[in-house]
C-alpha positions as CSV (number, residue, x, y, z in Angstrom):
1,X,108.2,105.0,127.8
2,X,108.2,107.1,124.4
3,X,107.3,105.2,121.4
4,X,110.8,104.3,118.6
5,X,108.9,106.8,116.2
6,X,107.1,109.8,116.4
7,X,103.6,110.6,113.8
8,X,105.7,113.0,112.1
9,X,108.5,110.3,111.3
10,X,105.2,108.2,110.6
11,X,103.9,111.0,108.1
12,X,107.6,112.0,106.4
13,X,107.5,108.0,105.1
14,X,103.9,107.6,104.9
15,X,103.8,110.6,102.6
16,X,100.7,111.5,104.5
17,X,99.4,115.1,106.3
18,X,97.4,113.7,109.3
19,X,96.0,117.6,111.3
20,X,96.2,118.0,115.0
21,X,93.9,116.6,116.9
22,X,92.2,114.4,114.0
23,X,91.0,110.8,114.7
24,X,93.6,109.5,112.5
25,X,96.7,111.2,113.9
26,X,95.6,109.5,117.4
27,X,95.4,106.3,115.4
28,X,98.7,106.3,114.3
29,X,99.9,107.6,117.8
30,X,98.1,104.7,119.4
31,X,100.2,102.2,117.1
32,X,103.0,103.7,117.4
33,X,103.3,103.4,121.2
34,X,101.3,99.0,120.0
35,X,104.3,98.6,117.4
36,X,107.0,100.1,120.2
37,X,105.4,97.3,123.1
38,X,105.8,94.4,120.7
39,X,109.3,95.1,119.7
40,X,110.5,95.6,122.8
41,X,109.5,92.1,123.7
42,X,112.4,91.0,121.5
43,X,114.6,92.8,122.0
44,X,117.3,91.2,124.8
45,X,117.8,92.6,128.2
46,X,121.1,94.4,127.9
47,X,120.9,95.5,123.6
48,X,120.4,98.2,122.3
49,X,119.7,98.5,118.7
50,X,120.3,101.3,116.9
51,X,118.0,104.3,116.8
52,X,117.3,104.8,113.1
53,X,116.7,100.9,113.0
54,X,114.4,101.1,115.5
55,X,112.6,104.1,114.1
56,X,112.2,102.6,111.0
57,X,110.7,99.1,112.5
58,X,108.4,100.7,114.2
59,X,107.0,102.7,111.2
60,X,107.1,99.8,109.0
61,X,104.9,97.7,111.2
62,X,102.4,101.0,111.9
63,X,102.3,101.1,107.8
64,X,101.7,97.7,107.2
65,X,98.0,98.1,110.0
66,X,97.7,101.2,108.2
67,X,97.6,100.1,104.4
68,X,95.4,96.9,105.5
69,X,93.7,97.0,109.3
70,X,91.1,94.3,108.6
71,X,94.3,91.5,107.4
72,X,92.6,90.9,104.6
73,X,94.7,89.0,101.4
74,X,92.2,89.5,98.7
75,X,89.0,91.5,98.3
76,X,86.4,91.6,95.8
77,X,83.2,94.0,95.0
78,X,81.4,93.3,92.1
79,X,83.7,92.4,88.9
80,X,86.7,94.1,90.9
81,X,89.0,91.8,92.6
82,X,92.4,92.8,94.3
83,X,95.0,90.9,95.9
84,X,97.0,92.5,98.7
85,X,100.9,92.3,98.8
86,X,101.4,92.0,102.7
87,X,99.1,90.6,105.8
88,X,97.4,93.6,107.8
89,X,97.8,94.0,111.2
90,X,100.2,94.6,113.8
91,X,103.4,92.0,113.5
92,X,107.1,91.9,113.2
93,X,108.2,89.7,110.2
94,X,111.3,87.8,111.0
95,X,113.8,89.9,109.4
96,X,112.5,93.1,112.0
97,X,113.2,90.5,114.6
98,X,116.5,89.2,113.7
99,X,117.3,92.8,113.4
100,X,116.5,93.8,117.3
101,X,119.0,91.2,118.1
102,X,122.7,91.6,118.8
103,X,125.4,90.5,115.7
104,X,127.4,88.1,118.0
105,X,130.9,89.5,117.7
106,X,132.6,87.5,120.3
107,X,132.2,83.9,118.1
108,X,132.6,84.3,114.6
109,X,131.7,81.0,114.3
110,X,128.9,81.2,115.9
111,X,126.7,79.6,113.0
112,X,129.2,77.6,111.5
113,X,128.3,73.5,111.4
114,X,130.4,71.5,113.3
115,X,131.3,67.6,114.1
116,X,131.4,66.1,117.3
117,X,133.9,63.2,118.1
118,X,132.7,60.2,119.8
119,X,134.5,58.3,122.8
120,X,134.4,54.5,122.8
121,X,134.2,53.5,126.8
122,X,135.6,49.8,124.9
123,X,138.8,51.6,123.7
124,X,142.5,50.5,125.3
125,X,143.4,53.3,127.8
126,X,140.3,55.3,128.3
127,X,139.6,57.0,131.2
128,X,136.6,59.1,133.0
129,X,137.0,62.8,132.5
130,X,137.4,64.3,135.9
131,X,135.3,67.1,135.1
132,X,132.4,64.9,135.5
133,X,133.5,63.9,139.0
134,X,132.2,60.3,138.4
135,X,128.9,61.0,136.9
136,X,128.0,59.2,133.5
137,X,126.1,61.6,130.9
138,X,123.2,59.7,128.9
């Protein structure tokens, strides 16, 4: 399957000229088709998320290995020290996850905090619900 991005939608955000055939093109290629693998992994069987999101997760997460391969957080040579702004490697943080997944439409309400009423078994009049066909639920 074709990676979500291509190099040159890699290079148009990157602001980067990578040449045909260079080491670093094939790099990029390479985790392009990484980046594509590990998002499909959460994205659920049935969505699909819209193109230009997609595209742009999938650069985001080749940038972020780009910038920073080796993960590092800090570095320091000599009297230089410099702390990085983002993790290296390839990842998807959870807001590029929760955007893979489908905005549940059908129930508003979805995330909305409830209450739950309680049924005394002591109470005058209670009966079994029939729906359990005799079964007690612990």
């Amino acid at each position: 399957m074709a990676a979500f991005a291509t190099v040159d939608d890699y290079t148009a955000r990157a602001a980067v000229t990578l040449a045909e055939g260079s080491p670093k093109r094939a790099q990029v290629e390479a985790y392009l088709d990484d980046a594509t693998a590990i998002m499909r992994r959460h994205i659920p069987t049935g969505h699909t998320p819209d193109e230009a999101t997609l595209r742009a997760i999938c650069v985001a997460v080749v940038r972020r290995v780009m910038a920073n391969p080796g993960g590092y957080r800090q570095r320091t040579i000599g009297q230089y020290s410099e702390s990085l702004g983002e993790d290296g490697g390839l990842y998807l943080t959870e807001d590029e996850i929760a955007q893979l997944q489908p905005e549940d439409a059908t129930d508003p309400d979805a995330d909305t905090a409830y209450s739950l009423t309680l049924v005394d078994e002591g109470l005058p009049g209670w009966r079994p619900d029939p729906a359990c066909f005799g079964r007690r639920l612990l």
